[in-house]
C-alpha positions as CSV (number, residue, x, y, z in Angstrom):
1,X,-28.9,-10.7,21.9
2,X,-28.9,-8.9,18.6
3,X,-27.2,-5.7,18.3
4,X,-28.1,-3.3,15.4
5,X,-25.0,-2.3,13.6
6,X,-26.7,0.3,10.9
7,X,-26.4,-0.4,7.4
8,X,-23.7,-1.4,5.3
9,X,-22.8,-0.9,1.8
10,X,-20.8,-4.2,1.2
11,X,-19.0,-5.4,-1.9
12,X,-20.5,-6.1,-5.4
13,X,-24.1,-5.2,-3.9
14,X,-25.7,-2.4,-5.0
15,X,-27.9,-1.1,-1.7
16,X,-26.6,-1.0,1.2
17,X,-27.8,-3.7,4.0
18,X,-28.6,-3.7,7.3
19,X,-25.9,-6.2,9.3
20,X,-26.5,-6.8,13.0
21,X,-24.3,-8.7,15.8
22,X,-25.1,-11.6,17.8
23,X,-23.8,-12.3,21.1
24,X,-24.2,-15.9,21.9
25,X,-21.9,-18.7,23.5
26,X,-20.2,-20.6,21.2
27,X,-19.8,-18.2,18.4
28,X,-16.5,-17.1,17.0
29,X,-15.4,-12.8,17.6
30,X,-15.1,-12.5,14.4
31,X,-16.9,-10.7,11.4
32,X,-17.4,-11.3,8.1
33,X,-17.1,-8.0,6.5
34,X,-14.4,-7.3,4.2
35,X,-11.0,-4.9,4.9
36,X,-12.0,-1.3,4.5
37,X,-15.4,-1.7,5.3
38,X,-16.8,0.1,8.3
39,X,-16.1,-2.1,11.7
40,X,-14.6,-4.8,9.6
41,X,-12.0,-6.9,12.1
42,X,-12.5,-8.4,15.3
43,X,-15.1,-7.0,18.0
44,X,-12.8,-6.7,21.0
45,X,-14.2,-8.0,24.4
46,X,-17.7,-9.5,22.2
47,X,-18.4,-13.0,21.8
48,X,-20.2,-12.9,19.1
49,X,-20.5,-12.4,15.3
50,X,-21.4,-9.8,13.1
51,X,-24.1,-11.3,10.6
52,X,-26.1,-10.5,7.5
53,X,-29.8,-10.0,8.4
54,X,-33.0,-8.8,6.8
55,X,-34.9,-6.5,9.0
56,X,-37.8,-8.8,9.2
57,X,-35.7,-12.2,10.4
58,X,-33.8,-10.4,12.9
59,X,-37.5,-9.5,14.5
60,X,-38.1,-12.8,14.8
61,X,-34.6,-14.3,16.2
62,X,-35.7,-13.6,19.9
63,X,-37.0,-17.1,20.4
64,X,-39.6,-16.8,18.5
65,X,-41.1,-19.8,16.6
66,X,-40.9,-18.0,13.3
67,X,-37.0,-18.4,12.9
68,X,-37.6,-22.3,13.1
69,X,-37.4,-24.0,10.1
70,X,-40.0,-26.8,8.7
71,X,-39.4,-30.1,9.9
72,X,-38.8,-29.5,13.7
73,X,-41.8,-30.5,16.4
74,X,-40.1,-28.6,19.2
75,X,-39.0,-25.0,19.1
76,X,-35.7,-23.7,22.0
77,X,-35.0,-20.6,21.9
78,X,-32.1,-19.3,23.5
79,X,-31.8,-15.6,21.4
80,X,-33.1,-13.5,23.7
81,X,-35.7,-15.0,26.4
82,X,-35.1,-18.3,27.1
83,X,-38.3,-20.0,25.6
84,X,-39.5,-23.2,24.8
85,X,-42.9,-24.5,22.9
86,X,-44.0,-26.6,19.8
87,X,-42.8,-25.6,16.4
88,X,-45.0,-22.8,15.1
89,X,-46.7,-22.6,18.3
90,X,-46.7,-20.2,21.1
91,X,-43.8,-20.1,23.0
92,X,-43.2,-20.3,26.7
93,X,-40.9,-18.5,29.1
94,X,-38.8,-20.6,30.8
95,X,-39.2,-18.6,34.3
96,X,-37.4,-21.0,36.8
97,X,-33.7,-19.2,37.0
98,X,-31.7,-22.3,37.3
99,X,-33.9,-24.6,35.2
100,X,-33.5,-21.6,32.5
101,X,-29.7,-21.5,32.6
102,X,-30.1,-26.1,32.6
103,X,-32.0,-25.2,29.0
104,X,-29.8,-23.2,27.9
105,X,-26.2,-25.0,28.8
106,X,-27.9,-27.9,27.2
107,X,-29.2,-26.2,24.4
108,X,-26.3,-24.6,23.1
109,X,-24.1,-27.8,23.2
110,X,-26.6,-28.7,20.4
111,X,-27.2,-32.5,20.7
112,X,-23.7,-33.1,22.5
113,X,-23.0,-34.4,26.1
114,X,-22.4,-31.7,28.6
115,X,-21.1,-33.2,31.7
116,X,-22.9,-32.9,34.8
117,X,-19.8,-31.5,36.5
118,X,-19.8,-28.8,33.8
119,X,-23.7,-28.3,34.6
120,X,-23.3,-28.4,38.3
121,X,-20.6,-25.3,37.5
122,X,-23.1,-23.1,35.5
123,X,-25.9,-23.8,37.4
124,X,-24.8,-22.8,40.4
125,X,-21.1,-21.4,39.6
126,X,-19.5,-20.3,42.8
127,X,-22.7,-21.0,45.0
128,X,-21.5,-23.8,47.3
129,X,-24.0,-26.4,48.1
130,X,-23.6,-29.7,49.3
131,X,-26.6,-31.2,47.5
132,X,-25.9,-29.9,43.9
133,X,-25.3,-32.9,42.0
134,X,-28.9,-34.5,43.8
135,X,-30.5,-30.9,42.7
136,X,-29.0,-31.4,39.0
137,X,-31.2,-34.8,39.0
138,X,-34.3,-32.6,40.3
139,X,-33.6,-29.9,37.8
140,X,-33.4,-32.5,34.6
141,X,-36.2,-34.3,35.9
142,X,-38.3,-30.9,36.0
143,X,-36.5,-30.3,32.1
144,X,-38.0,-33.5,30.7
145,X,-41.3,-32.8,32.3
146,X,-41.9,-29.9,30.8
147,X,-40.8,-31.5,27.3
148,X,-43.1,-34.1,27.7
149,X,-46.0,-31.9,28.2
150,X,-44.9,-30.4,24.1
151,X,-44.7,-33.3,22.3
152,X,-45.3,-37.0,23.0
153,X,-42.5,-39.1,24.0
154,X,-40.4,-35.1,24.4
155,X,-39.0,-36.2,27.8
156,X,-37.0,-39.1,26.1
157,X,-35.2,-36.0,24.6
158,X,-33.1,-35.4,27.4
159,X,-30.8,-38.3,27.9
160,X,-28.5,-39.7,30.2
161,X,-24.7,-39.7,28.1
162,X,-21.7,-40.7,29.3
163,X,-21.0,-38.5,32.4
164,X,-23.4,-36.2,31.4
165,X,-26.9,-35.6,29.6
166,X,-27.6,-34.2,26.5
167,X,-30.7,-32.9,24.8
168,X,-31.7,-33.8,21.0
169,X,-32.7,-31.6,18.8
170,X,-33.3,-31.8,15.3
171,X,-33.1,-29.5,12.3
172,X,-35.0,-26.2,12.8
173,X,-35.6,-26.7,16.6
174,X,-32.6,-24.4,18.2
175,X,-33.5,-20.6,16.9
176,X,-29.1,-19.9,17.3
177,X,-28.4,-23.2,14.9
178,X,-31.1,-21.8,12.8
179,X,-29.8,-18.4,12.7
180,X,-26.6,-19.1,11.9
181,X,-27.5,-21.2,8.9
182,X,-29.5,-18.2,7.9
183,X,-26.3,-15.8,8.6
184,X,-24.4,-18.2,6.4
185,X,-26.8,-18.1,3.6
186,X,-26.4,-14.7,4.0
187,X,-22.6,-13.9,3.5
188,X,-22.6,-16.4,0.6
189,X,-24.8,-14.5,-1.2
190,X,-23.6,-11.3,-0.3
191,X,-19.8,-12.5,-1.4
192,X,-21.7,-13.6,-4.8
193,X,-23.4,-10.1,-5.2
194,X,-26.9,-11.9,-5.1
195,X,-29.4,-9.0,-3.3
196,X,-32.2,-11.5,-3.8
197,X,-31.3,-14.4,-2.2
198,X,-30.1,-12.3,0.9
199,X,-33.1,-10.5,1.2
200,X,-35.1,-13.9,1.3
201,X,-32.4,-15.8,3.6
């Protein structure tokens, strides 16, 4: 989720920019702007980050295919909606609750191993059921299905690892990896003063 933080005026830049927060697991609390600037610190209670963002990327970091990079066949996006679909093509809810929350535990591990004990804990959290490691299988059996039908040979991306499974994605395919190489570019070139290049990131 993207939270609009107003704009700032930030160092050695000379218009102000908009900055907005992300909340997404796995990011760090805290922000990259400067002591003395307005909400500089850490964001109690928030995970998330506050990042540099042009007005027109941030409408396009809810999953959308236009915040993957070129490169990428497949397109996960977990900012916002939880979607999946081809690179540059339309994207698809992901309207099954638990299935969704399978995407997205997988997703944000970004090409690591989750372990199925740490899947059958999200999935279901406290929910007791005595068939939830069998109904893990079902669930990443229905996961590879529906990357199959997106690209050929797409169910081969979700493989069995260790103790666990993990899902491979290359460069460009996750819209939070992308953004965050995008926020990056951004407080580079805002700590170098360079309004063009963070306008473009």
């Amino acid at each position: 989720m993207l939270v609009d933080l107003g704009e700032r005026t930030l160092k050695d830049l000379d218009r102000p920019v908009r900055l907005y927060q992300l909340a997404a697991p796995g990011l760090d609390t805290r922000t990259p702007l400067g002591a003395g600037q307005p909400g500089g610190g850490t964001t109690p209670g928030a995970s998330a980050a506050a990042r540099v963002l042009p007005p027109d990327a941030a409408g396009s970091a809810g999953g959308q295919a236009g915040l993957a990079q070129p490169g990428g066949t497949l397109a996960v996006g977990l900012l916002g909606p939880v979607e999946i679909g081809p690179a540059g093509g339309e994207m698809t809810p992901v309207a099954q609750p638990r299935l969704r929350v399978l995407l997205g535990l997988l997703g944000v591990a970004e090409s690591r191993m989750v372990t199925a004990e740490a899947l059958v804990d999200g999935v279901w959290g406290e929910e007791w059921s005595p068939g939830r490691e069998k109904n893990l299988h079902v669930l990443v059996f229905q996961l590879r299905r529906r990357l199959a039908a997106l690209e050929p040979g797409g169910g081969a991306r979700l493989v069995r690892a260790g103790t666990g499974y993990r899902l491979v994605l290359g460069t460009g395919e996750l819209d939070v990896a992308v953004f965050r190489d995008r926020a990056g570019r951004g407080r580079e070139a805002a700590r170098a003063g360079d309004a063009a290049v963070l306008t473009l990131t």
